[in-house]
Every structure is written in C-alpha cells, then in structure tokens.
N, C-alpha and C positions, 0 to 999 in steps of 0.2 A: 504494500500500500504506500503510496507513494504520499510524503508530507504536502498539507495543504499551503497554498501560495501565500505571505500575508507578507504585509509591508509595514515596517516600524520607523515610529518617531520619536526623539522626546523634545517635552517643551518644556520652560520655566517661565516662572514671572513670581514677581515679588519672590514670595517663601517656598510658593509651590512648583512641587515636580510630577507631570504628568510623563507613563508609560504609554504608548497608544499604538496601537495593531490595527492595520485593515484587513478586512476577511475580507474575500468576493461574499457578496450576501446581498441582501435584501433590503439594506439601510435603515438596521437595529444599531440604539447605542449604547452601549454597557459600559457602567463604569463603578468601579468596585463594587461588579456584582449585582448593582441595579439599576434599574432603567433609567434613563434620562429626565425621563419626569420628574421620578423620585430625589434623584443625585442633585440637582439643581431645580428648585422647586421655581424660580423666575425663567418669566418669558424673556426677559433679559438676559440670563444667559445662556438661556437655552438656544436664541437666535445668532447668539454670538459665535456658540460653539460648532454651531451647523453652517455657520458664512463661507468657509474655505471649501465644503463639501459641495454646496449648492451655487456658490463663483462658478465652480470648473465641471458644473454638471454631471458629478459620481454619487449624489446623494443616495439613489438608487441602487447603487452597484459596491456596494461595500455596507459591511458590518463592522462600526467602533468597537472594542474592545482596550478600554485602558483603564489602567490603576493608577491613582492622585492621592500623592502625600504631602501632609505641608502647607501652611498658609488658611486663608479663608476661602468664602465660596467666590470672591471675584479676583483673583489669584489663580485659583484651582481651575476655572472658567480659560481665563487668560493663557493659560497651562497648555490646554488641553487645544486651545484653536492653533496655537503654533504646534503641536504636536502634531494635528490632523495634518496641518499645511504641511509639514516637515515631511511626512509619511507619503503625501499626495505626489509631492516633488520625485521620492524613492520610483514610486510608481509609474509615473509619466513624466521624465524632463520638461517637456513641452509645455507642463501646465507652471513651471518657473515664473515666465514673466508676467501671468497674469497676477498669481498668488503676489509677487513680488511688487509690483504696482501698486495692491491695494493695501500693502505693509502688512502681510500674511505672514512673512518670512524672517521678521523682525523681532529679535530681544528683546522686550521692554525691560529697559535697564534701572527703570526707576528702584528702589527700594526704601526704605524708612532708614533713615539718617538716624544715628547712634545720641544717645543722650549726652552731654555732655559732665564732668562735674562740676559740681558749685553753682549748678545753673536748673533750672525748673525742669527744661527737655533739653532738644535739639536743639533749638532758638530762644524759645523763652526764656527770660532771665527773672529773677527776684527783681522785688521792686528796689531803684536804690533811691537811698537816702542822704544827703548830702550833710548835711545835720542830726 
C-alpha cells in the first residue's frame, strides 16, 4: 500500500506554532482533533484561515489536518493561514505569486515587547514626580 500524498507547512505568528498537512480530500479542516467550527469559534477567523485555500481555488481538493500550540486564538488563527499558504506553495509552485501578492507568505514579525525594569510595562513608566 502505497503512502498517501500530503503536503506540509509550518506557520508562526506571535506565540503560536501551527503543524499543517494537506490530504487530497474533500475540504474538511481539522485541527487538534476538531473541526473548525469548534477550534475557532469566530467567523473571523475562521474566514481568515480558509483565504489562502479559497485565493488559489483548492478549497475543494484538500483536507487540513494541523496541530497549534502556543499563543491565543488570533495567533493560532494567524498560524495556521501561513501554514496553509506554506503547504499550498509545496504543492503547486505556481500558486507562489499569487499567495505572495496578497502577503500569504509572510512572517508577521510583530511580537509583544518584553517589560522593562523599574518601569510599569514595555512603555509605560510610573508616574514621576519632581518634588
């Protein structure tokens, strides 16, 4: 029996790190285990996570299958659409420069800046007093 075909990504953003597999299938998405509905309960990110799938017209033809560790659910969200892209890219070169155009294929490098000491947070500071 010969192994089934699947195409792997991974993505990050902020904390989180998603693992992501295309099946050929049917275009179910699984993600640790449960369905998409479940996993992200916003039409918000639900529509975010499906944009690289539904850009390059394989929504249809492929089953998600990825595990996310790490971060919150708009992180995890963020994760998981560079993984897709990542994975789509493995699959079809071709579909490069569209994903790439709409910044599919991009790092968000942003992360939460470290607290400082002697100071409130990041930026914030005590109030000061001169007197």
């Amino acid at each position: 029996m010969a192994a089934a075909i699947q195409y792997y990504g991974t993505g990050r953003r902020k904390t989180s790190t998603a693992r992501v597999f295309l099946r050929p299938g049917s275009g179910v998405v699984i993600i640790n285990r449960k369905p998409l509905d479940e996993a992200f309960p916003t039409e918000q990110h639900r529509t975010q996570i499906r944009r690289p799938l539904a850009l390059t017209e394989t929504a249809d033809k492929f089953d998600v299958l990825a595990t996310i560790a790490g971060g919150g659910i708009a992180g995890q969200a963020g994760a998981l659409r560079l993984g897709i892209a990542r994975a789509l890219v493995k699959y079809n070169l071709e579909l490069r420069p569209v994903l790439k155009k709409e910044g599919f294929l991009t790092r968000d490098a942003r992360i939460k800046e470290r607290k400082k000491y002697g100071q409130k947070g990041a930026r914030k500071r005590f109030q000061f007093s001169k007197r």
